[in-house]
N, C-alpha and C positions, 0 to 999 in steps of 0.2 A: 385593404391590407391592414394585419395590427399590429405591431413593434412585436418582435421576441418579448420583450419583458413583459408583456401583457398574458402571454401565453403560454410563457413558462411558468408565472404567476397564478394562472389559472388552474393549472396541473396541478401545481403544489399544493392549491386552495383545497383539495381536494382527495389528496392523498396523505394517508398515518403512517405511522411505525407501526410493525406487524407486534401482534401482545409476547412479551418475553418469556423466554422459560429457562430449565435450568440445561446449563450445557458443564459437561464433564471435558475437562483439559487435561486426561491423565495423554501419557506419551501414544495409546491406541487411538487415542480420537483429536490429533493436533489437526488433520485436516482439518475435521468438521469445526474446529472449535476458531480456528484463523480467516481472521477477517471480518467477523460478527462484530457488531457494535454492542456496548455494556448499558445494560439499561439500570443497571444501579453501579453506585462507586465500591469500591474495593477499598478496605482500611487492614491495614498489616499487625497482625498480630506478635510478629516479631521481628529481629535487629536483623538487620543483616551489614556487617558481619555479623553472628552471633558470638565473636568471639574477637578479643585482639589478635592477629595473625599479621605474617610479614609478604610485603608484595616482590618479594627480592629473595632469591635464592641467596644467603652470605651466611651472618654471623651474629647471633643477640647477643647484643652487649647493654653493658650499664654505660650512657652517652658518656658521664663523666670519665671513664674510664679510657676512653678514646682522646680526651683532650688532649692538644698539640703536636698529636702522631701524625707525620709528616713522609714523604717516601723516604725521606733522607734519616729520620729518626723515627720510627714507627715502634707502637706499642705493643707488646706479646702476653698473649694471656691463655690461660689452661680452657681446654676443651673439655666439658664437662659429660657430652654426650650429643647425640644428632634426636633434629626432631623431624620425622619427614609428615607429610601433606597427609593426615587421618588419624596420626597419633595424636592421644591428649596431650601431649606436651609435659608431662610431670616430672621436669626440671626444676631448679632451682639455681638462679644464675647468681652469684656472689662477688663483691668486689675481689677483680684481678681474675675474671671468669669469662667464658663465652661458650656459646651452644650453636653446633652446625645445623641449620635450621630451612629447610627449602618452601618454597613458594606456595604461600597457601595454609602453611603448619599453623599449630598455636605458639602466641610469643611466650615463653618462660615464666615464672615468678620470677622479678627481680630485675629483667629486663626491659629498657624501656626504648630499645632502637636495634636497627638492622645495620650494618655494613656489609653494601654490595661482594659478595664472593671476590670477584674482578680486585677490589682494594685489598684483598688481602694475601697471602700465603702460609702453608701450614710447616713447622718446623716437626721435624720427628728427633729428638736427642738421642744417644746413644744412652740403652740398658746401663743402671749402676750396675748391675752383675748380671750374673747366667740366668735367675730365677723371676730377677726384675721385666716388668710391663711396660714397654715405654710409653710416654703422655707425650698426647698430641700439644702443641705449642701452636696458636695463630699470632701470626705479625700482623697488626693492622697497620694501613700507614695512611689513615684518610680521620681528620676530627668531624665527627656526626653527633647533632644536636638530638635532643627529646623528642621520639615519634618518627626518626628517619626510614623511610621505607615500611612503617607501621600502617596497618589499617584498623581503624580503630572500631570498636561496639558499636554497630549504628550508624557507621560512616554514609553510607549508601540509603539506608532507610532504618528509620527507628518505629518502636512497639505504636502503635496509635496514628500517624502517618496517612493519610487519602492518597492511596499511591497511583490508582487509575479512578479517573472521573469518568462520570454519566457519558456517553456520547464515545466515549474511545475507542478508536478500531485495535482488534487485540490483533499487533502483528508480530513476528516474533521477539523481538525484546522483549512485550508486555507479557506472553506465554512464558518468556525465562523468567521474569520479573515475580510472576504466581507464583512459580514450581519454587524461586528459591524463600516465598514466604510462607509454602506449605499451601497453597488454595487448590484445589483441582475439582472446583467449583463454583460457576460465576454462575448470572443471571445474565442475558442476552437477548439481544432482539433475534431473533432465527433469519436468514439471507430468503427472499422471497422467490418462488419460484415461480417462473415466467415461461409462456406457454407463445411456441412461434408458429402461427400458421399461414402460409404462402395460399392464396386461392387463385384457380386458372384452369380452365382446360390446354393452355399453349405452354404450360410448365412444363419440364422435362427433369429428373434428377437421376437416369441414369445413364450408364458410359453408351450407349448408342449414339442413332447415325440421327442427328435432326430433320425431319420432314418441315417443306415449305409453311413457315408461319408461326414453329415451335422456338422455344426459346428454351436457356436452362435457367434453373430455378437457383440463384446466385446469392438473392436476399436472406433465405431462411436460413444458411450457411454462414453466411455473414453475422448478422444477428444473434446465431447461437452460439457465435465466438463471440461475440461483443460481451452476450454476457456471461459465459465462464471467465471470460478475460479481467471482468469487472465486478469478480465475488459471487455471482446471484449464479440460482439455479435453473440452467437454463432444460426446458421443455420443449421437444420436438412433436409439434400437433400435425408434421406433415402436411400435404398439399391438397387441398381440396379444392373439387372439381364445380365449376359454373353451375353451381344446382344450389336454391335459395334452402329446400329440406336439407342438405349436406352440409350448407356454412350455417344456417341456425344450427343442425346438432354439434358443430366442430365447435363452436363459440359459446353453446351452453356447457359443451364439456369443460370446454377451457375453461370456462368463467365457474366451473364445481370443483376443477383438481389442479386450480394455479392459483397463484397470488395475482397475479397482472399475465396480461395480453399484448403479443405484441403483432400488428397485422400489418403489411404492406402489399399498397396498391388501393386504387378505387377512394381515393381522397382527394382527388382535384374537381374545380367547380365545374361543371356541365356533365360530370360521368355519369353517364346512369348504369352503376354497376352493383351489382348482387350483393358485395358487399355494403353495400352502403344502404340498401335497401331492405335487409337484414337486421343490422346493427341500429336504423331508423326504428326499427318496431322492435326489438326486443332488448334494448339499452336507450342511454339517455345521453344523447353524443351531440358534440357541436364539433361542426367542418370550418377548420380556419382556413386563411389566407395571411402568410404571414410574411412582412417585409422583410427577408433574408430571400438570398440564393445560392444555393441550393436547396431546396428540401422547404419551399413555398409556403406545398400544402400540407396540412396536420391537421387527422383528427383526435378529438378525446372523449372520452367519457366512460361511463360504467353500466357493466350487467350484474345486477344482483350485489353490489358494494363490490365487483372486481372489477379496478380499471382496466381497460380498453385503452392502447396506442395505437391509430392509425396514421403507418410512416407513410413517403411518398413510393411509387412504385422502382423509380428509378434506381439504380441502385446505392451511386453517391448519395443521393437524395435523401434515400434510407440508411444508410450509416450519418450524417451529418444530421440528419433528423434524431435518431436516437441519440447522438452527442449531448445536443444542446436542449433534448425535451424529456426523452424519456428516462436517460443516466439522471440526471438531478431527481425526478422524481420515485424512483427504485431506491437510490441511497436514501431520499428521505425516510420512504419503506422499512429499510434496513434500518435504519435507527441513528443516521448521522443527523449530529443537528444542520439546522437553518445555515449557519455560517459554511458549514462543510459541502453542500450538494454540488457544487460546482456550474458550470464549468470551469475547469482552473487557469488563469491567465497568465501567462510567463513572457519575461520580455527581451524583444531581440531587436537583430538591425536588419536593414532589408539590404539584400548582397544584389538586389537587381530593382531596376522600375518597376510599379505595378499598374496595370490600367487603371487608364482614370474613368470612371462609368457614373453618369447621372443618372439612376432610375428609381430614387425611392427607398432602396435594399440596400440593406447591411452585405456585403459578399464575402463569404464566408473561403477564402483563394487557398488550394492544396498546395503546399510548400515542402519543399526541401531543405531540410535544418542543417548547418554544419556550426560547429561549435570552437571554430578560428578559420581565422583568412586561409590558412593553407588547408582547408578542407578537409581535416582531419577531426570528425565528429566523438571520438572516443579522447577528447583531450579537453582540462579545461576552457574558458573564457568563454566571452559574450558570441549569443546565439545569432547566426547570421542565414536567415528567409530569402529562398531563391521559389516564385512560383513556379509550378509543377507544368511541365508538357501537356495538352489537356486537360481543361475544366470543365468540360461537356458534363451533366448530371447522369450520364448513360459509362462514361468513363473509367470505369473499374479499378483499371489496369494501373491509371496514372494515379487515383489514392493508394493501391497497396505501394508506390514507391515514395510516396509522400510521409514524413513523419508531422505535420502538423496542418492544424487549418488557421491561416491568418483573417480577424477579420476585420474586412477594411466598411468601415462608413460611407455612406452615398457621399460621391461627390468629393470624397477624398482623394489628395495628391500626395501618393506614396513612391518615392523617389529613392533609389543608392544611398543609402547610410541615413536614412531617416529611421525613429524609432519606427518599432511594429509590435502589435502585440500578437502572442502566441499560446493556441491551443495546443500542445503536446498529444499525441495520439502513441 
């Protein structure tokens, strides 16, 4: 057997970022454009704000004007006009002045602060005559200094700026972050498309009645959620049947109109199974053994420069396999750097014992997360790991109720309220 890190090491030796191109992020193609990684940086060619404006629906005033206004003595000043959120603002705010000005607007000439709405009130005086306009009158009754409630030129990001770096995944902030500096074109690594093919004559994937010895086909399903789930383009290659002419052509195809391959079953030592006897002569693949459990065995390699993942057949097996071998190396694909591939580790307590097992393996234990003692997972605080009913690698049932995989070291004593660490699923 060889340590995960030897193996997941290997993978990675072995696989690039797919070459970049230019990808459009007007508002018809935010799908396509979310989640790619940026193969070059982004520099802002202008402010945002582009303008001083106020983050406070109230009142532009001159700060000094407001000194010592108090609820008990508050200051009154002439309403010079409103400015609402699109208009240019061509006001002009003057001592003993203020301008009704909502959330968003430009601040005035003249003005160099907000007073919240809430702190004020508007007087209406009584017409000198029949013909007269009344003037609106604001009471302020709160002293606000230079810049109160102001968002200034640049506040957010200024002209020249590296506002997204190499490596970043565009998620939505970084898409608003573009549109409000004018980009709706970046350079991107494109998400790889990955091609799942189930081989078997005892496969089964339709709603009928199972005959003795069939099985249904659980993995390719799995799998293709994994990776929609995980950004990448997932490809359905279908199930091919026990025939060495059928899985060469399913695997030259895949390996013409995918980026990566993803294959489970016929990767444990002594099988002598089609696939493996395929993949032996028309790729260049090494069958591991690797100290984890579940998901042992692992093969890798490539046909024609497109990796090859061979998961375990099981079906835990095969999701806990793609976890920790082939997710890392697809994100490297996609264009995250080194530090990013994962698998990511989060840290909890363990709400129950965990077997104690001497065998060599890392065991990789399906857990049930809750996030406080009273068991209520949608609430703050520390993550508390109950293993999962069912750890068999055939077990299905009990990873869909599982939210994480803990994994525990050979020969470790994991006990009630001892730390643990945690894979997040």
């Amino acid at each position: 057997m060889i340590p995960l890190d030897e193996a997941r090491a290997y993978v990675l030796e072995r696989v690039a970022p797919l070459p970049p191109n230019h990808v459009s992020i007007d508002p018809k193609s935010i799908h396509t454009a979310l989640g790619l990684v940026l193969a070059e940086p982004v520099t802002s060619a202008e402010n945002i704000p582009a303008f001083a404006n106020t983050a406070m629906d109230g009142y532009a005033v001159r700060a000094d004007n407001t000194a010592n206004a108090t609820d008990d003595t508050p200051v009154t000043l002439k309403v010079v006009g409103t400015i609402a959120a699109g208009d240019p603002g061509n006001l002009t705010v003057g001592t003993g002045e203020a301008a009704r000005i909502m959330t968003g607007a430009p601040l005035p000439d003249g003005a160099d602060a907000v007073v919240m709405v809430e702190r004020t009130h508007l007087i209406h005086p009584d017409p000198a005559g029949p013909d007269a306009t009344p003037c609106d009158i604001v009471a302020i009754n709160v002293s606000v200094p230079v810049g109160n409630h102001v968002r200034g030129i640049g506040e957010d990001v200024s002209i020249g700026d590296q506002v997204l770096d190499v490596g970043t995944e565009l998620n939505p902030a970084c898409l608003g972050v573009l549109a409000g500096i004018g980009v709706y074109e970046v350079i991107a690594h494109r998400r790889p498309r990955v091609g799942v093919i189930s081989t078997g004559d005892e496969l089964v994937d339709q709603p009928v009645e199972l005959k003795r010895g069939q099985i249904r086909d659980t993995n390719r399903r799995s799998l293709l959620a994994l990776l929609h789930k995980n950004g990448f383009d997932p490809v359905d290659l279908g199930i091919v049947s026990d025939n060495e002419a059928d899985i060469e052509h399913a695997f030259r195809q895949g390996a013409t109109d995918c980026d990566a391959i993803l294959s489970s079953g016929g990767v444990s030592m002594g099988d002598y199974d089609y696939v493996k006897v395929v993949l032996d002569r028309i790729g260049e693949m090494r069958w591991m053994q690797i100290a984890i459990k579940p998901a042992k065995p692992f093969a890798f390699g490539l046909i024609d420069e497109t990796p090859v993942f061979g998961l375990p057949g099981n079906p835990v097996s095969s999701m806990v396999s793609f976890e920790l071998l082939a997710k890392p190396a697809l994100r490297a694909m996609s264009g995250h750097p080194a530090t990013n591939l994962g698998p990511f580790i989060t840290a909890g307590i363990a709400a129950a014992d965990f077997a104690h097992v001497t065998d060599g393996k890392t065991h990789f234990v399906r857990v049930a997360v809750t996030r406080d003692e009273s068991g209520t997972r949608d609430e703050s605080g520390t993550l508390h790991a109950t293993p999962a009913t069912g750890q068999g690698s055939h077990q299905l049932a009990a990873l869909a109720h599982s939210h994480a995989l803990a994994p525990i070291p050979n020969g470790s004593h994991i006990r009630q309220g001892d730390p643990i660490q945690l894979i997040l699923l």
